[in-house]
N, C-alpha and C positions, 0 to 999 in steps of 0.2 A: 782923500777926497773931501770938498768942503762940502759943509753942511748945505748949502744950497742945490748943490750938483747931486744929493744924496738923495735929498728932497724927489728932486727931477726924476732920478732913478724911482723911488717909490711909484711917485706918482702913474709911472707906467706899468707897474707890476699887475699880476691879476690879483683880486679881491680875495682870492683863499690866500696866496703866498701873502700877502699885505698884514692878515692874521695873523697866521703863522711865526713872522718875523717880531709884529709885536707881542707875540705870548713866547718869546725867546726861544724859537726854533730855530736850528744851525746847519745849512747845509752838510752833510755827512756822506763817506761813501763806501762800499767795500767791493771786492774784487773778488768777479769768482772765473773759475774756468770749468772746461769741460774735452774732452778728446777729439780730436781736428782731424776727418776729412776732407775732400774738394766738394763731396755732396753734400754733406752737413754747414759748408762754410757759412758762416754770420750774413754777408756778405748777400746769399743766393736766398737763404732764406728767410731772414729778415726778423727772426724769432728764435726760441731755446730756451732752455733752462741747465743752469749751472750749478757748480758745484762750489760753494765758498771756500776762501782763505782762511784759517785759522780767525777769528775776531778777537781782539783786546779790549779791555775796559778803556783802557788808555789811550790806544791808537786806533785809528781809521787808516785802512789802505787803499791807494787808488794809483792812477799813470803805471798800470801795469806793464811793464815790457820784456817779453823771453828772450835766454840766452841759451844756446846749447852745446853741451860739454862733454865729449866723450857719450854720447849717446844719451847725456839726462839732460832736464829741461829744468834751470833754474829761472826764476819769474823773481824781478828787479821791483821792486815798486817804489812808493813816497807813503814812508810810515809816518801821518802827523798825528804830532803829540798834544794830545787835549787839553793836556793842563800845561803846556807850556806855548802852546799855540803855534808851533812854530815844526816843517816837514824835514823830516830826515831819511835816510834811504836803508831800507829793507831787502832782503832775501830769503824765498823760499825754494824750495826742490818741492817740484810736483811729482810724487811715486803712482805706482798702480796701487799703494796702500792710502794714497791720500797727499796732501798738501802739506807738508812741514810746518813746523811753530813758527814764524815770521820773527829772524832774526836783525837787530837794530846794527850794521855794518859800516856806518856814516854818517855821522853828525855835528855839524857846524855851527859859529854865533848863526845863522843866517838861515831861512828856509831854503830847502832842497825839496826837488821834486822829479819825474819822470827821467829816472834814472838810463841811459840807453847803452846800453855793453855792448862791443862785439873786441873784436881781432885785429891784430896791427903788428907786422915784422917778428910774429910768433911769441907777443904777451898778449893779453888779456886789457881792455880799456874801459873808461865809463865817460860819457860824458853826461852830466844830470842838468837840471834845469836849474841856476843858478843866478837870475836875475836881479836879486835881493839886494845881491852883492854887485852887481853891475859889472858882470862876469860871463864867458865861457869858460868854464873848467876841465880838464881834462887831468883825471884819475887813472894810474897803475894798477893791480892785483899784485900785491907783494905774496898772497896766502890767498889763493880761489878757494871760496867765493868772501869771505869774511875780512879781508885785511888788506886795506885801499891806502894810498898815498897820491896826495896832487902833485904832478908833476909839469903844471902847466897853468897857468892863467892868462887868458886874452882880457884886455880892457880896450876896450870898441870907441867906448862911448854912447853907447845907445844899449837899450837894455833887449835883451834876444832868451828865447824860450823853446821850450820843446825840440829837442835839436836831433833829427834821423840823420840815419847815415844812408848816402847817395853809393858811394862804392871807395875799397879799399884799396890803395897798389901799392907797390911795395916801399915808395916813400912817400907817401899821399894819403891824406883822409879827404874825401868830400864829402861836405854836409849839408843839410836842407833842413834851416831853422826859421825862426819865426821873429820879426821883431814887432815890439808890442809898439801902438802907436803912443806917441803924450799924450795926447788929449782924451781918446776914447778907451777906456781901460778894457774890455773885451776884444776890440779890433786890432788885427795883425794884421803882418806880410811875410809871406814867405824870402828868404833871402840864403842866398846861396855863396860857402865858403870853402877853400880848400888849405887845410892844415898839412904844411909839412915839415918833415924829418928832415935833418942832415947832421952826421953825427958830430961833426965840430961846433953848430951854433943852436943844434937843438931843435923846438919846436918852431914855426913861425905859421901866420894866417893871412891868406890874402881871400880878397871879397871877388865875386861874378860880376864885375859892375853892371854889364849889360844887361843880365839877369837883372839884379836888384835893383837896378834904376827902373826897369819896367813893372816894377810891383806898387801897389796901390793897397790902403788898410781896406780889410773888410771882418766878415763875422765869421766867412768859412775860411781864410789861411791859416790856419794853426794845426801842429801835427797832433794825430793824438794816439800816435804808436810808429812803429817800423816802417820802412816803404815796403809793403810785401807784395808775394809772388803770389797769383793764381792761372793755371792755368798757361805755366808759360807767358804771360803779359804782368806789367809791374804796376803796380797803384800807390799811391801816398795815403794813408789813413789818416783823416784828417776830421778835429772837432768844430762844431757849428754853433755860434750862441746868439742869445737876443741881447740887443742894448742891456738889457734888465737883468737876463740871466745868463750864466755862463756853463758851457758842456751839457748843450739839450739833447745831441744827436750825434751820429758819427754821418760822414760821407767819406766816400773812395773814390778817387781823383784818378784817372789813368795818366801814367807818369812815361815821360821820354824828354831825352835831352832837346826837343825841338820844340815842345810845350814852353811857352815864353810865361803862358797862365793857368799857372795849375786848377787854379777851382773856379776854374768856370761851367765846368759842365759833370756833375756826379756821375758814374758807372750807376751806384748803391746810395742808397738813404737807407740810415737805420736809426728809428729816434728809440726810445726806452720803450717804449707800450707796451710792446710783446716778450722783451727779456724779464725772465724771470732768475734771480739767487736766492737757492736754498735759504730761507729763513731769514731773509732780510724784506722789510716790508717792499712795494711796488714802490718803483724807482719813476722817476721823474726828469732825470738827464743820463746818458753815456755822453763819455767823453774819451776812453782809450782803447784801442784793441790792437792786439798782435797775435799771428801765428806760427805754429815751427811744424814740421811734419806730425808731433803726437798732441797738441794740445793746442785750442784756443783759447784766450782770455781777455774776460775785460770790466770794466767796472763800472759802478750801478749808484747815483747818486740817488739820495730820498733828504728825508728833513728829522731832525732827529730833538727831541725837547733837551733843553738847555735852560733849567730853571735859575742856574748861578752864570747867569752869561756874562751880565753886568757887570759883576760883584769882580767875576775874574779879571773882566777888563783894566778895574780900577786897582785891582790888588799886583796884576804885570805893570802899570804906569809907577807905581811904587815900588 
């Protein structure tokens, strides 16, 4: 971003954040969860209090997303690395004893982020959000859940983000991802692709033209979890930001193949106010959530002091 367009950005922020950013505060976020009803959902109630993820000196976790395996629930995240400034992707198992140590499973020259797992012709997949690299990726489980291999990379040409999965067949993936615009670094569109198998020439990817021609950037197309189920009816979980700031809020989109525009009209609004994580100060943006039948979860952005912000800057340019 040039320094003028940087400018522009301040200039619109509110006067506490404006501080903040000059006394070297760093957006920061961590991930918690809590045990998943249909009466307790995020969703309906619009409030809660969670239970955190193991926390690191080192790492911040967020873009949490569940997977479930033989009846446990392991939670994908983007573990980014403080001191190297740059996300890789983590694994925890949520027990009825607790959250697991947040294990480092994936890391590239390149930021990674909202890692998204499910099933495909009886292995195990990932597809993370790999922009960086001007990429969609697509990862194997050689060893569930810790031991990943890429077995796939699309080059589009256009940089794409946050990518859920629409539904699986059995030589098909369809997915419903996000392309970021050039100009406006928070604004997307959702756009829709379908990956497939054939065993002599492999992966391949073709776009929804119809779909994706009829999208338009804005502040609410970006996913910011699973498509989930409530209730029998399906919704796209989806993040909301301002020009200035980015993951203030979640909305849920009700989701069907005839919807030509997904967020145009919310089911849910859920901004931060009312989530509370165990021992992390009051949050100021959500930006992820997923649920599975035992567990929901999601992450809790605040501002966190960065007195060597600077210093680090110029010590990575070297």
């Amino acid at each position: 971003m040039s320094i003028t367009n940087k400018l522009k950005k301040i200039a619109k922020m509110d006067k506490k954040t404006v501080v903040k950013k000059l006394l070297s505060f760093d957006d920061v976020y961590v991930t918690g969860y809590r045990k998943y009803s249909d009466d307790t959902f995020l969703g309906i109630t619009g409030h809660g209090q969670f239970d955190v993820v193991p926390v690191s000196k080192r790492y911040w976790y967020a873009d949490p997303v569940l997977y479930t395996r033989n009846g446990s629930s392991y939670l994908f995240m983007e573990a980014f690395d403080k001191k190297k400034a740059i996300g890789t992707v983590a694994v925890t198992e949520l027990t009825v004893a607790g959250a697991t140590k947040p294990e480092i499973i994936i890391r590239e020259p390149f930021h990674m982020s909202f890692p998204m797992v499910f099933d495909f012709r009886g292995e195990t997949y990932m597809i993370p959000e790999t922009s960086a690299d001007d990429s969609i990726r697509l990862y194997k489980a050689v060893i569930f859940p810790d031991k990943w291999k890429n077995v796939k990379v699309f080059k589009l040409g256009r940089k794409f983000v946050d990518t859920a999965i629409i539904d699986v067949s059995e030589d098909t993936i369809r997915i419903l991802t996000c392309e970021i615009s050039p100009d406006r670094e928070y604004e997307c569109r959702f756009q829709k692709f379908t990956i497939s198998f054939d065993e002599e020439k492999g992966f391949s990817i073709e776009e929804d033209v119809k779909f994706n021609r009829a999208q338009e950037y804005d502040l609410k197309s970006r996913n910011g979890g699973n498509i989930l189920t409530y209730e029998g009816k399906r919704y796209v979980a989806a993040q909301e930001s301002k020009q200035t700031s980015y993951g203030i809020a979640m909305n849920f989109y009700p989701y069907s193949e005839e919807r030509m525009l997904l967020a145009d009209k919310a089911k849910w609004h859920i901004p931060a106010d009312d989530i509370i994580v165990k021992g992390a100060p009051k949050g100021d943006g959500v930006h992820s959530y997923c649920h599975n039948d035992a567990y929901e979860v999601i992450d809790l952005k605040y501002m966190e002091w960065n007195p060597l912000k600077y210093v680090k800057k110029v010590l990575r340019r070297h």
